[in-house]
CHARMM-style PDB file with segment names, atoms N, HN, CA, C and O in Angstrom:
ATOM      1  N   UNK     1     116.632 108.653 109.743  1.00  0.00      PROA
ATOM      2  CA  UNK     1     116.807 108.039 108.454  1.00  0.00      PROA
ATOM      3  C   UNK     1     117.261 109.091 107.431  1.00  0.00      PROA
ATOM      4  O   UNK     1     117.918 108.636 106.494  1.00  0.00      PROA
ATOM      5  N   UNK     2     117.020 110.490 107.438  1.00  0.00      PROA
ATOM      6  HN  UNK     2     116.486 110.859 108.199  1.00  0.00      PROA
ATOM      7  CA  UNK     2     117.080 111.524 106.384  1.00  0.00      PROA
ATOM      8  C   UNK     2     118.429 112.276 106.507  1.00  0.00      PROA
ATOM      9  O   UNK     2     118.974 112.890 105.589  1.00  0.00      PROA
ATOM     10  N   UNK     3     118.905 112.134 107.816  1.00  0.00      PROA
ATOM     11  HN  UNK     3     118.463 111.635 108.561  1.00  0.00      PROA
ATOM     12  CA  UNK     3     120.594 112.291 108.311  1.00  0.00      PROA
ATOM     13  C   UNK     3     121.456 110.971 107.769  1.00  0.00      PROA
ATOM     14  O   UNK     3     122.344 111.153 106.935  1.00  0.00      PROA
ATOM     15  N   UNK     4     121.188 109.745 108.229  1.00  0.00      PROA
ATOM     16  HN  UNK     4     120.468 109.597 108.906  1.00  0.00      PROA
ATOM     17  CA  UNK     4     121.826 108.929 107.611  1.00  0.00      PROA
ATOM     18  C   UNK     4     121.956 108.636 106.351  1.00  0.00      PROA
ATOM     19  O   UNK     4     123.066 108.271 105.964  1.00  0.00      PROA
ATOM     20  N   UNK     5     120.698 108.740 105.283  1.00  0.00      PROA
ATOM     21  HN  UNK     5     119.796 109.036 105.597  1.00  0.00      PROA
ATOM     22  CA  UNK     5     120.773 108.919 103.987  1.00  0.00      PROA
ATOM     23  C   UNK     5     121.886 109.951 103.229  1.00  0.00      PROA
ATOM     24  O   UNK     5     122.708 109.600 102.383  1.00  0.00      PROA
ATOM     25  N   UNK     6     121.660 111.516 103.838  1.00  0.00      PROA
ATOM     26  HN  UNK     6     120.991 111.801 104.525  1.00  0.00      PROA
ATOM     27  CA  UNK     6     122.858 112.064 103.534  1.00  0.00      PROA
ATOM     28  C   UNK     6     124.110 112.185 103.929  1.00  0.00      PROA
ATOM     29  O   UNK     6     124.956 112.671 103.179  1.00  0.00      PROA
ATOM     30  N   UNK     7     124.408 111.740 105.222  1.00  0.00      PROA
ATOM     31  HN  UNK     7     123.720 111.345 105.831  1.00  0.00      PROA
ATOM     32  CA  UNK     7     125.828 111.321 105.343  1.00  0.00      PROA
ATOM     33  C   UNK     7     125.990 110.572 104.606  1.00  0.00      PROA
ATOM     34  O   UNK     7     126.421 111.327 103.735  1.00  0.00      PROA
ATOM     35  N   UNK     8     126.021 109.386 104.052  1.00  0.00      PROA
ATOM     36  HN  UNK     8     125.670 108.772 104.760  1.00  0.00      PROA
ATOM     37  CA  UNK     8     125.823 108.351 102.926  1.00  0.00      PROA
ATOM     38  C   UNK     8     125.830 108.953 101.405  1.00  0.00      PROA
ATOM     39  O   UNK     8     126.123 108.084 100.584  1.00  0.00      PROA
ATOM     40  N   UNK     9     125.644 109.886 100.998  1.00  0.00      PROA
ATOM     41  HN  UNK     9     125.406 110.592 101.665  1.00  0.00      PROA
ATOM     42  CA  UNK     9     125.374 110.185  99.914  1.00  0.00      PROA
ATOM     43  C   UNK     9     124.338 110.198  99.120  1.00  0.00      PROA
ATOM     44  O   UNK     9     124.402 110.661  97.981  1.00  0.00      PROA
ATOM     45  N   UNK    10     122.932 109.533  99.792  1.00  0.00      PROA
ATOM     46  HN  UNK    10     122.880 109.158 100.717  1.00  0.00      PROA
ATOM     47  CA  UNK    10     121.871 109.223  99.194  1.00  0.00      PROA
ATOM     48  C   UNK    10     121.033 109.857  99.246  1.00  0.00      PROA
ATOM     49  O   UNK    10     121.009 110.732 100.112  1.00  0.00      PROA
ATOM     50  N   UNK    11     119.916 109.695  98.296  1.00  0.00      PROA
ATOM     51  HN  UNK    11     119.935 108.985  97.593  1.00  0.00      PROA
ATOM     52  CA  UNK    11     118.712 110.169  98.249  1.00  0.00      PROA
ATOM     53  C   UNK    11     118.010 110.207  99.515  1.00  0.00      PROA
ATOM     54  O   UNK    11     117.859 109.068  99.957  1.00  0.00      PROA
ATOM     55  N   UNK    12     117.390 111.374 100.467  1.00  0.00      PROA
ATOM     56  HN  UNK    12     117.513 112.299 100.108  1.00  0.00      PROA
ATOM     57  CA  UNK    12     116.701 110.423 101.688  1.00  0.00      PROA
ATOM     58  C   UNK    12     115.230 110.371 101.258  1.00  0.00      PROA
ATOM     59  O   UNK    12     114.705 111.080 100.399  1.00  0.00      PROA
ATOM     60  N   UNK    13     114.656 109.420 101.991  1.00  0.00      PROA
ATOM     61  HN  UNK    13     115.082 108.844 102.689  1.00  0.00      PROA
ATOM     62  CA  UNK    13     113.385 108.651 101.234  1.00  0.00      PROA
ATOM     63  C   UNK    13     112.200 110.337 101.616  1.00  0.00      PROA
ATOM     64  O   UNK    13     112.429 111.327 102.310  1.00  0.00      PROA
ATOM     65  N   UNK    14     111.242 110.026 100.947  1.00  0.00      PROA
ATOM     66  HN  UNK    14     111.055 109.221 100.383  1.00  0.00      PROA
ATOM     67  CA  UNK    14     110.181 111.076 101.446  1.00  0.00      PROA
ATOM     68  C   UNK    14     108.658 110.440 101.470  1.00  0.00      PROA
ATOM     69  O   UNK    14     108.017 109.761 100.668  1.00  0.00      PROA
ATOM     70  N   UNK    15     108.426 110.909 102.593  1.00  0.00      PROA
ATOM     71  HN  UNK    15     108.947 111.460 103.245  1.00  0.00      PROA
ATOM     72  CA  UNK    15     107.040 109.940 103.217  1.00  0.00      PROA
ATOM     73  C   UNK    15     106.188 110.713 103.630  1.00  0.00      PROA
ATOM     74  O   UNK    15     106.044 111.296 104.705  1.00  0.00      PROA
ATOM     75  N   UNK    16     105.124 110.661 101.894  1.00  0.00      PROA
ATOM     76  HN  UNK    16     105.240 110.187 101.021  1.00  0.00      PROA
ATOM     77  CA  UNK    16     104.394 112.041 101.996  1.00  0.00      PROA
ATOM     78  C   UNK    16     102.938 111.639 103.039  1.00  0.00      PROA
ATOM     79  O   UNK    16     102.618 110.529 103.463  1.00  0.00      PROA
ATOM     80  N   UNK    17     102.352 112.760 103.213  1.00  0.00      PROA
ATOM     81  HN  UNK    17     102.612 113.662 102.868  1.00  0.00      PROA
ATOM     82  CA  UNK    17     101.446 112.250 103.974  1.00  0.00      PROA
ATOM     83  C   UNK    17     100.754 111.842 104.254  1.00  0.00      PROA
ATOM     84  O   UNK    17     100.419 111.574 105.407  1.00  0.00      PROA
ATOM     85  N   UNK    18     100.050 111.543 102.872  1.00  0.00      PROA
ATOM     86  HN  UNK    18     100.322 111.761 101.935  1.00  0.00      PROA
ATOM     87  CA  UNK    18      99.165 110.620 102.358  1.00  0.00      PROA
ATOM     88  C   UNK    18      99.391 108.695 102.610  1.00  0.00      PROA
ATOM     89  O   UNK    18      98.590 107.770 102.469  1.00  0.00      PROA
ATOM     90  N   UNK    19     101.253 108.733 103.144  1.00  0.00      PROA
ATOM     91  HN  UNK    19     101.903 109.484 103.258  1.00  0.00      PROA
ATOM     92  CA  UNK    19     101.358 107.421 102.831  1.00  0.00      PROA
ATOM     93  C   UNK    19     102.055 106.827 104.301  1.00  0.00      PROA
ATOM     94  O   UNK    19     102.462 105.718 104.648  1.00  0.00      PROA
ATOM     95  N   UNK    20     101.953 108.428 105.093  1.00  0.00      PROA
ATOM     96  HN  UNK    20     101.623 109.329 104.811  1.00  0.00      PROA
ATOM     97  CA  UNK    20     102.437 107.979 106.495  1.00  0.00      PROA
ATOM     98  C   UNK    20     101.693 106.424 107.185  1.00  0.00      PROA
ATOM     99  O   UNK    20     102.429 105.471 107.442  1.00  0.00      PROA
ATOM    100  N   UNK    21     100.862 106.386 107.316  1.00  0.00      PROA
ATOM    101  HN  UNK    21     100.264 107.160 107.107  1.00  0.00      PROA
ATOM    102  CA  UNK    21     100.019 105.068 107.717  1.00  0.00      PROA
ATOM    103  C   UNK    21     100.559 103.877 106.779  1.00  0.00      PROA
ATOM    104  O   UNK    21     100.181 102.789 107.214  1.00  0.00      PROA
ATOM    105  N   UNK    22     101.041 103.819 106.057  1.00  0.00      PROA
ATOM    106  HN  UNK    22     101.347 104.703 105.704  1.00  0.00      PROA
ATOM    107  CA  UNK    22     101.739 102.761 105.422  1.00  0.00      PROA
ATOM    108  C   UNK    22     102.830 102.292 106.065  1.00  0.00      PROA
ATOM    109  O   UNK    22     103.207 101.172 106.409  1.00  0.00      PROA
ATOM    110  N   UNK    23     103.507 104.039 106.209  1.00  0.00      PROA
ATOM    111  HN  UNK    23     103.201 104.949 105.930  1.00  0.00      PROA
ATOM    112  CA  UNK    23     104.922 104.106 106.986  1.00  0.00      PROA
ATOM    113  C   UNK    23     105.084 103.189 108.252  1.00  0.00      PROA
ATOM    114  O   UNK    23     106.057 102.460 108.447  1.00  0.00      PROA
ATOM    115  N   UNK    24     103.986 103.324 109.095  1.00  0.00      PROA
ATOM    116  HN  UNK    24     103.196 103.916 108.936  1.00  0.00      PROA
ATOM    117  CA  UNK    24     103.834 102.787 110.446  1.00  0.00      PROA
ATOM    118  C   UNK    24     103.666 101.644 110.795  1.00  0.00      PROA
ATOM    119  O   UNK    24     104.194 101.058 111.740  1.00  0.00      PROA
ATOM    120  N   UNK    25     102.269 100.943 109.397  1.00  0.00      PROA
ATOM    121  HN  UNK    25     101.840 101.419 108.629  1.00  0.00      PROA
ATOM    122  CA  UNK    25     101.789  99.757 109.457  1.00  0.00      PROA
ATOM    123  C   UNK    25     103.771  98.903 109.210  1.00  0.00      PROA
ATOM    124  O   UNK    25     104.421  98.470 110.161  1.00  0.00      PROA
ATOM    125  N   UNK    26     104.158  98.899 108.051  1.00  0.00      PROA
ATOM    126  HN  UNK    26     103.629  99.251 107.278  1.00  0.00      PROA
ATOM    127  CA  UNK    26     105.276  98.254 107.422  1.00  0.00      PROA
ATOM    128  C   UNK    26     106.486  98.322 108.440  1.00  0.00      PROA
ATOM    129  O   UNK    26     107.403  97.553 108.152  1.00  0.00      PROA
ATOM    130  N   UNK    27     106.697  99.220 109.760  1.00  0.00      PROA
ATOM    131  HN  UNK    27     105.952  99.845 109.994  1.00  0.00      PROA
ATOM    132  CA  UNK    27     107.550  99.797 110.525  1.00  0.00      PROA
ATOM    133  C   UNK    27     107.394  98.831 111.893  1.00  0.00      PROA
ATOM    134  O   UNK    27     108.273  98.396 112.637  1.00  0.00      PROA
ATOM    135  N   UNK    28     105.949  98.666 111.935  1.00  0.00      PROA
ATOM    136  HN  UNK    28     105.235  99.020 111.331  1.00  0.00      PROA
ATOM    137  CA  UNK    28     105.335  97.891 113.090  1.00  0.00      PROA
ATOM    138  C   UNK    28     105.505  96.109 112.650  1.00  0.00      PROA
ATOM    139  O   UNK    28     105.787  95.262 113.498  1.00  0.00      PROA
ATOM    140  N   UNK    29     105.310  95.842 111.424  1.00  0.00      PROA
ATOM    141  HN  UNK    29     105.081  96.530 110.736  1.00  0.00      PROA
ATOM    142  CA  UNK    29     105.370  94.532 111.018  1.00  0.00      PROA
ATOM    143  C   UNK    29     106.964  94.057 111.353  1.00  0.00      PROA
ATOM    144  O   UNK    29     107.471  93.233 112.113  1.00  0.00      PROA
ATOM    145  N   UNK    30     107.428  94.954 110.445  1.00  0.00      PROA
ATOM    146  HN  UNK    30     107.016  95.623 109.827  1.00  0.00      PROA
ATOM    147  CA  UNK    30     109.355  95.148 110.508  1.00  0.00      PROA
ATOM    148  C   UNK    30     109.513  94.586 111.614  1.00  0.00      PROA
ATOM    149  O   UNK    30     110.056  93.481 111.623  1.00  0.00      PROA
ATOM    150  N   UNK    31     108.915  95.433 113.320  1.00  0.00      PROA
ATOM    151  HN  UNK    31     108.475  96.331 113.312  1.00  0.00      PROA
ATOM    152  CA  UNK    31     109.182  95.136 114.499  1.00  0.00      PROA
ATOM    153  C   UNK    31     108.719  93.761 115.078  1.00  0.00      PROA
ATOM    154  O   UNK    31     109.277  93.099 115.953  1.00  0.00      PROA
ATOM    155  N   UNK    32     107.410  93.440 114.296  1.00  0.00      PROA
ATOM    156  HN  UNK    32     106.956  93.978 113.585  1.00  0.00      PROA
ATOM    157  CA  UNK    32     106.970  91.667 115.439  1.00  0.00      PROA
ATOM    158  C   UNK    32     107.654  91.094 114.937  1.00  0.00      PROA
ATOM    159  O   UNK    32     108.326  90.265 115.550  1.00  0.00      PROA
ATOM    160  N   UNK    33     107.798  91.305 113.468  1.00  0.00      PROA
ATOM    161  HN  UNK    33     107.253  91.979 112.970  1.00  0.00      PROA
ATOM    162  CA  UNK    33     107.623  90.087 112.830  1.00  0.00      PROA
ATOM    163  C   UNK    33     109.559  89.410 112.208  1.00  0.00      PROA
ATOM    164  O   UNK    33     109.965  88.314 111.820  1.00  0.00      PROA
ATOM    165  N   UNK    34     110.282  90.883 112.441  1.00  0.00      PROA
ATOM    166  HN  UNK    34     109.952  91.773 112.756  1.00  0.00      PROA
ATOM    167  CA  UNK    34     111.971  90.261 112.389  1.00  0.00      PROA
ATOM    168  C   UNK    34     112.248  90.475 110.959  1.00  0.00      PROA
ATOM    169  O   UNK    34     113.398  90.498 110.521  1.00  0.00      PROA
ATOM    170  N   UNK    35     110.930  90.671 110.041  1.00  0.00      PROA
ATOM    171  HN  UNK    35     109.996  90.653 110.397  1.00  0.00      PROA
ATOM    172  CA  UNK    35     111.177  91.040 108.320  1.00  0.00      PROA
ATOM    173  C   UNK    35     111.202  92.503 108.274  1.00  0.00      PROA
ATOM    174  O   UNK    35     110.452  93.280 108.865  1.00  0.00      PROA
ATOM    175  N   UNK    36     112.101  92.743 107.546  1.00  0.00      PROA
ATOM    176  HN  UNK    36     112.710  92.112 107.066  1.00  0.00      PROA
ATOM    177  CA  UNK    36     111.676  93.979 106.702  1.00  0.00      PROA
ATOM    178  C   UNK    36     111.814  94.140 105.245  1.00  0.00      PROA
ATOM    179  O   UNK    36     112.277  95.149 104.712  1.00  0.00      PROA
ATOM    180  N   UNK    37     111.255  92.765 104.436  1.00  0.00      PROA
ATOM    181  HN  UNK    37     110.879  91.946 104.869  1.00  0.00      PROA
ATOM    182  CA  UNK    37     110.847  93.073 103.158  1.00  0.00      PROA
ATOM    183  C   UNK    37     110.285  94.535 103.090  1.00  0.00      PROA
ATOM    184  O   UNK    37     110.867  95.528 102.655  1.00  0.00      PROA
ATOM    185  N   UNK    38     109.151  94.453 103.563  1.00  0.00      PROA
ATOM    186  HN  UNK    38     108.678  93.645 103.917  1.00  0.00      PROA
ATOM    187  CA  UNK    38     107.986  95.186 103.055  1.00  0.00      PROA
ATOM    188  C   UNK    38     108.304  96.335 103.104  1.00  0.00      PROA
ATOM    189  O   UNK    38     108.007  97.108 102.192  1.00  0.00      PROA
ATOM    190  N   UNK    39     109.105  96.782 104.377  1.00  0.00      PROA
ATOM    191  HN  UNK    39     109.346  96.155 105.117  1.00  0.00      PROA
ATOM    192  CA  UNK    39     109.606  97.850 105.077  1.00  0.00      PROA
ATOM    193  C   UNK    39     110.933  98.469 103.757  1.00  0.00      PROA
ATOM    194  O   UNK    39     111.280  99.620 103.491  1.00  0.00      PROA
ATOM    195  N   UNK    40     111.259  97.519 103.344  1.00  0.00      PROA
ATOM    196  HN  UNK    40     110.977  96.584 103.560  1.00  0.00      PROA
ATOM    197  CA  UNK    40     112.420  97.456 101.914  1.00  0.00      PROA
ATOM    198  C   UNK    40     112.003  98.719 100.916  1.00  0.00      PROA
ATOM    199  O   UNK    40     112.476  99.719 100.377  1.00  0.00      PROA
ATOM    200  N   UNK    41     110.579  97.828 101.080  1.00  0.00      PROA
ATOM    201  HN  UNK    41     110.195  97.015 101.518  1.00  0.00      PROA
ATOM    202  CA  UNK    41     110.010  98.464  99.773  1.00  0.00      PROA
ATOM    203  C   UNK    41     109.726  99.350  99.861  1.00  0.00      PROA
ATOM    204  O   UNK    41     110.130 100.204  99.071  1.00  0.00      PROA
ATOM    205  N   UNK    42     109.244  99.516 100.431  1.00  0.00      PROA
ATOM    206  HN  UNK    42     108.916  98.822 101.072  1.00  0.00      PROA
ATOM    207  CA  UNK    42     108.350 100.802 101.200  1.00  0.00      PROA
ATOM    208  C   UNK    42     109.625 102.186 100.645  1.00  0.00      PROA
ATOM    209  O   UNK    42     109.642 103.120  99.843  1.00  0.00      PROA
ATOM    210  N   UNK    43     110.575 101.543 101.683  1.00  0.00      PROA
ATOM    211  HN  UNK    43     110.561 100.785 102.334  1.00  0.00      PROA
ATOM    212  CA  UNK    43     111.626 102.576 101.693  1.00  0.00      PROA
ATOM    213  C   UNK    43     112.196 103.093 100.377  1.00  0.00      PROA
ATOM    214  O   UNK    43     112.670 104.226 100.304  1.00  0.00      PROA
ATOM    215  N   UNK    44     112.137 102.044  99.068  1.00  0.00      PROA
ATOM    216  HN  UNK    44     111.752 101.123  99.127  1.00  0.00      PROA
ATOM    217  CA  UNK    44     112.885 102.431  97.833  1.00  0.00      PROA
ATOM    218  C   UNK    44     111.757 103.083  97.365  1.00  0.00      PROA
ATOM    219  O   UNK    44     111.873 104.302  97.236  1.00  0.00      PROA
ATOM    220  N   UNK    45     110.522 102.495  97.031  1.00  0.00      PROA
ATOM    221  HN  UNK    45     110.429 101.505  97.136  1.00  0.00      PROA
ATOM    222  CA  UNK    45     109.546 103.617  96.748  1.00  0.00      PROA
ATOM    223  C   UNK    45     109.556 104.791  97.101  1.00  0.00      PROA
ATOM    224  O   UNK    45     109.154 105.549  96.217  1.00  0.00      PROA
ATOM    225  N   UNK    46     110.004 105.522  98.526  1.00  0.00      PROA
ATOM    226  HN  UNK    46     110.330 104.907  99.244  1.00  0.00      PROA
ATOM    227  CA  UNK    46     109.966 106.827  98.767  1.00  0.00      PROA
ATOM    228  C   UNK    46     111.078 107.196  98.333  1.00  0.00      PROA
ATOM    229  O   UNK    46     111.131 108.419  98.203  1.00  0.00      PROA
ATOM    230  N   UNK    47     112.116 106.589  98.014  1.00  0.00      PROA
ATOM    231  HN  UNK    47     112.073 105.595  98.119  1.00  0.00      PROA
ATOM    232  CA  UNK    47     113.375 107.016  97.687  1.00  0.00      PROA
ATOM    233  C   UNK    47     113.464 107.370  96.150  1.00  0.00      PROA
ATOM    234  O   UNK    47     114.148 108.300  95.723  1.00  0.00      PROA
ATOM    235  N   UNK    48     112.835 106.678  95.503  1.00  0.00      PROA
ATOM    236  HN  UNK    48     112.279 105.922  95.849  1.00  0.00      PROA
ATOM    237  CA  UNK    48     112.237 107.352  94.061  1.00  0.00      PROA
ATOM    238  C   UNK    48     111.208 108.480  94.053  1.00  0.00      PROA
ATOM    239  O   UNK    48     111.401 109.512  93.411  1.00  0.00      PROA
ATOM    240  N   UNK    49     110.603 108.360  94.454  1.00  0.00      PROA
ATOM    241  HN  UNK    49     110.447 107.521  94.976  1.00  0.00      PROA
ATOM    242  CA  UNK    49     109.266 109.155  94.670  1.00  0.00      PROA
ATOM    243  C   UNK    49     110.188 110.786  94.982  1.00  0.00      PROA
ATOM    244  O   UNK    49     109.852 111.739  94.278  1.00  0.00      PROA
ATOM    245  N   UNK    50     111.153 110.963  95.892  1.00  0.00      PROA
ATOM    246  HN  UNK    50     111.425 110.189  96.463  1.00  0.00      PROA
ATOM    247  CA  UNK    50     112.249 111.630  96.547  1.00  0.00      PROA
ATOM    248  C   UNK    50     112.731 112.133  95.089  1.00  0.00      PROA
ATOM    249  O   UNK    50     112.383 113.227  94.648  1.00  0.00      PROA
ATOM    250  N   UNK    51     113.587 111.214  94.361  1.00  0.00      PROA
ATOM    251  HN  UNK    51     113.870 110.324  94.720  1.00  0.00      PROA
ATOM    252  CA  UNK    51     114.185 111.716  93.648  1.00  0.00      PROA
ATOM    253  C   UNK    51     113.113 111.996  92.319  1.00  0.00      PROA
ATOM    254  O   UNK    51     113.632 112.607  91.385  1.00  0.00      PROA
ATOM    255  N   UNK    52     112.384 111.799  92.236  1.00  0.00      PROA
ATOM    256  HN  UNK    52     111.963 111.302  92.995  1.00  0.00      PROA
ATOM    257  CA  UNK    52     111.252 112.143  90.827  1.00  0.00      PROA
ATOM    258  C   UNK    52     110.536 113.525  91.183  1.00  0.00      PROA
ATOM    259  O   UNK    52     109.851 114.146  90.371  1.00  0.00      PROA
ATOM    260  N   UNK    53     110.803 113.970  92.625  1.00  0.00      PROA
ATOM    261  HN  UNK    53     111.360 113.465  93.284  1.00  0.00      PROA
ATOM    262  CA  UNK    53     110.104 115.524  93.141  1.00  0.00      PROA
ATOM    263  C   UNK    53     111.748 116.511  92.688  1.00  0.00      PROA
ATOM    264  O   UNK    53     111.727 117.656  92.236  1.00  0.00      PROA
ATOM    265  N   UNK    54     112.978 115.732  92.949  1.00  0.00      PROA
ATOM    266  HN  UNK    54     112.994 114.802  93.316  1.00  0.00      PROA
ATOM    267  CA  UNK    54     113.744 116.670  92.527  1.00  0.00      PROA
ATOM    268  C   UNK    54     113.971 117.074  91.055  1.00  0.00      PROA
ATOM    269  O   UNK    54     114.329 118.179  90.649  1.00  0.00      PROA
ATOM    270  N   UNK    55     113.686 115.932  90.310  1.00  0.00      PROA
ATOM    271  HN  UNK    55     113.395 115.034  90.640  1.00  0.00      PROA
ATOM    272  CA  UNK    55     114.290 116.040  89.081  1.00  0.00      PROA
ATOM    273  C   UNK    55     112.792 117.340  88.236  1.00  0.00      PROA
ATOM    274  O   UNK    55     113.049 118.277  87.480  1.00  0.00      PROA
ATOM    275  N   UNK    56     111.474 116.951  88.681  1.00  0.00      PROA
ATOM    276  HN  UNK    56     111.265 116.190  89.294  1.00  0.00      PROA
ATOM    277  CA  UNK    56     110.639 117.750  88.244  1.00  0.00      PROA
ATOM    278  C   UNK    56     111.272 119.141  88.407  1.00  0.00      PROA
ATOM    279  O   UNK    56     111.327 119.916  87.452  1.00  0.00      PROA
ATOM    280  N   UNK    57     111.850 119.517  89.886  1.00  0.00      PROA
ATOM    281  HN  UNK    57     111.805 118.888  90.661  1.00  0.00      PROA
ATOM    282  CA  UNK    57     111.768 120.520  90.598  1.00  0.00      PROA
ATOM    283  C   UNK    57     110.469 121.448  91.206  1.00  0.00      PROA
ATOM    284  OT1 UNK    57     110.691 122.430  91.915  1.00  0.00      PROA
TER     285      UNK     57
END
């Protein structure tokens, strides 16, 4: 995901470690269940979160 983000031009998401178990639960749902709302979200949240660690520096 962090290769494809920057070939792309984008931010790549960051999935600190505190929130890995989120990562998995939302990754595993993604997989039974054919949605990936949650998995959506998940992903733009780290993708801000990403860019709010750069802009601090």
């Amino acid at each position: 995901m962090f290769a494809q983000a920057l070939q792309n031009n984008l931010m790549p998401p960051l999935v600190v470690k505190e929130r890995k178990k989120a990562y998995y639960k939302y990754l595993e749902f993604t997989q039974a269940e054919s949605n990936c709302d949650l998995l959506s979200l998940f992903i733009a949240e780290s993708v801000i979160a990403a860019s709010d660690i750069c802009r601090k520096g």
